[in-house]
VEXZAKOL-61320 format. One record per residue (C-alpha): z, x, y negated. Coordinates in steps of 0.5 Angstrom, whole numbers, padded with zeros to 4 digits, always signed. Example, Ala and Ser with C-alpha at 12.3 -4.5 7.8 and 13.67 -1.06 7.14 Angstrom:
BEGIN
+0016+0025+0009;+0014+0027+0002;
***
This chain:
BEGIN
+0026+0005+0004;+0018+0005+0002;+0015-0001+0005;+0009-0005+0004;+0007-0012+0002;+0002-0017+0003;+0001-0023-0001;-0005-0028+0000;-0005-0033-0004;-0010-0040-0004;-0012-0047-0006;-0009-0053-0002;-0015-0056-0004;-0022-0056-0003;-0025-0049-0007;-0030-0050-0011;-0032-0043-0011;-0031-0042-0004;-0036-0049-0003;-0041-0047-0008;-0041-0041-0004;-0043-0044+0002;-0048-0049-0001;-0052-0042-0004;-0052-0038+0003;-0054-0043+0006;-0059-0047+0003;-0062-0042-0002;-0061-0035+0001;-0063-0036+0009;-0056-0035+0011;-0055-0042+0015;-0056-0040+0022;-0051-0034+0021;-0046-0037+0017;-0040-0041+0020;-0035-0041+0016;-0032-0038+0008;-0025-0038+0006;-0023-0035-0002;-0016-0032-0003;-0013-0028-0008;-0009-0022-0005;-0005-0017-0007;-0003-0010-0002;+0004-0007-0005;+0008-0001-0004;+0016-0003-0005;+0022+0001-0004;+0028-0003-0003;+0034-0003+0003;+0029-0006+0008;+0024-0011+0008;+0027-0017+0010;+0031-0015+0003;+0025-0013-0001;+0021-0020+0002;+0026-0024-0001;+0026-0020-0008;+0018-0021-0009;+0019-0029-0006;+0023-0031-0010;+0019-0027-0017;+0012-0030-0014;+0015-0037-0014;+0017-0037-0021;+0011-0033-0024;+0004-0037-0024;+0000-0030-0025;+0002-0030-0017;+0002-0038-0015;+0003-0044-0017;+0006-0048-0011;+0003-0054-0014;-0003-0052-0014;-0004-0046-0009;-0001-0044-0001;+0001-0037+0000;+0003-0033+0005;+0008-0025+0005;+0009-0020+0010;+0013-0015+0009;+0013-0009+0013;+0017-0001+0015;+0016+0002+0021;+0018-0003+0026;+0022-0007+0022;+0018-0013+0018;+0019-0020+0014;+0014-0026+0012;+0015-0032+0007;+0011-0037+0005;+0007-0044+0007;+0000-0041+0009;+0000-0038+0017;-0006-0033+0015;-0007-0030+0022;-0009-0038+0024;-0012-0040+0017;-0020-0041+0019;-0024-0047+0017;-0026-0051+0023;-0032-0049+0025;-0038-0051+0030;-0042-0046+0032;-0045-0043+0039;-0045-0036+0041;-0038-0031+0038;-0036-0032+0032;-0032-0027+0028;-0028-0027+0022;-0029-0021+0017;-0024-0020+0012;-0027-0018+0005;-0023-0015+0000;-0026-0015-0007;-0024-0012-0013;-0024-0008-0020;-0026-0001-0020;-0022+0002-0024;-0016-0002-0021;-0015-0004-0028;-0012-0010-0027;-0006-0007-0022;-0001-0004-0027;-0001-0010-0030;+0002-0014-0024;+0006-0008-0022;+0010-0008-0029;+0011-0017-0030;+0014-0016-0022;+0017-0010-0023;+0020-0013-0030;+0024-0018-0026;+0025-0016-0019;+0032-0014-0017;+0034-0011-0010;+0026-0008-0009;+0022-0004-0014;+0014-0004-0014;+0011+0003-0014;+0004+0002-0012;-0001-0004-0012;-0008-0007-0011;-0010-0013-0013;-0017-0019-0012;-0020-0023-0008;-0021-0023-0001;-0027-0027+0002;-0026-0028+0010;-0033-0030+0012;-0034-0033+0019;-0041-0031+0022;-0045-0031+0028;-0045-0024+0031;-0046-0020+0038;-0040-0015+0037;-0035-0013+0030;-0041-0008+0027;-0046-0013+0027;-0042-0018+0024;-0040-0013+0019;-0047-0011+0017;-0048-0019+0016;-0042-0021+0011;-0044-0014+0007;-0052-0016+0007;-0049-0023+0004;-0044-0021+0000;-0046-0015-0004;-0051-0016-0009;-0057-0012-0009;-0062-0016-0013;-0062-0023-0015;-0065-0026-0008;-0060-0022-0004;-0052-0022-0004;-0048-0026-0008;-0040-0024-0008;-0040-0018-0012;-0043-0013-0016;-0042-0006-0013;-0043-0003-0021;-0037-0005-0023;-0033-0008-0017;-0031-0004-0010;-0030-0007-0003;-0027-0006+0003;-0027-0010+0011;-0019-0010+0011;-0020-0015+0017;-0026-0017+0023;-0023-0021+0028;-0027-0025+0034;-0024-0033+0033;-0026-0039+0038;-0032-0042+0035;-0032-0049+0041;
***
């Protein structure tokens, strides 16, 4: 049975990354009074075969908790859903549908998902195969794999917020964007939602 696999995996402690982030859109970049929010996970979206997803959930857990290519359950909070048709699995400790820093800003916020990754996708062949080396009960045959930013701003509607998250996160110069680089790395909205601000 084909099935797909998401894996979102972050720190349990304070990102360093995620926080110098925050401190250069707000403080240098003039994003302070869009900005409510920002999140870093690593992420992996995958295609698996297996008997059904509750089996093939259970066969990536089990390599993903012993392999710190993936996590490392010292350090990292992880979540992974498994999905075919109707029929679907999860593990993991990180509730993904309810992860936001706790925000406190007026008007309507939204959370924006930012996947980022290589083009090329050189990297995914190599995760594909170390999984596929020791899985047992599910195989994978297709992986994308880099980070995804959720970014929490202050916006009218989904679209606008949308153009937002891109405008601070695309680099276009060395006063505008911070998050990627379009000439070597792609990205997609995999997500927008409208979260409570109080």
């Amino acid at each position: 049975m084909k099935t797909k696999a998401n894996l979102w995996v972050r720190l349990k402690v304070i990102d360093l990354v995620a926080q110098t982030a925050w401190m250069t859109l707000t403080e240098k970049m003039g994003f302070a009074g869009d900005l409510c929010g920002i999140l870093r996970y690593s992420y992996w979206a995958m295609e698996a075969e297996g008997e059904n997803a509750s089996a093939v959930c259970e066969a990536i857990d089990r390599e993903i908790r012993m392999d710190s290519a993936f996590t490392n359950q010292n350090k990292h909070l992880y979540s992974l859903a498994v999905t075919s048709g109707g029929d679907g699995a999860a593990a993991g400790d990180l509730s993904i549908d309810r992860d936001f820093p706790r925000v406190k800003c007026g008007g309507r916020i939204f959370a924006c998902d930012l996947f980022v990754s290589e083009q090329g996708g050189g990297k995914d062949e190599g995760y594909a195969s170390r999984l596929n080396a020791r899985l047992s009960g599910a195989k994978v045959t297709g992986m994308k794999s880099g980070e995804v930013w959720r970014i929490l701003v202050r916006a009218e509607d989904a679209e606008e917020a949308a153009r937002k998250v891109e405008e601070m996160a695309v680099t276009r110069s060395r006063k505008h964007g911070l998050l990627l680089n379009p000439h070597y790395q792609a990205f997609e909205f995999i997500g927008t939602a409208e979260i409570d601000g109080q």
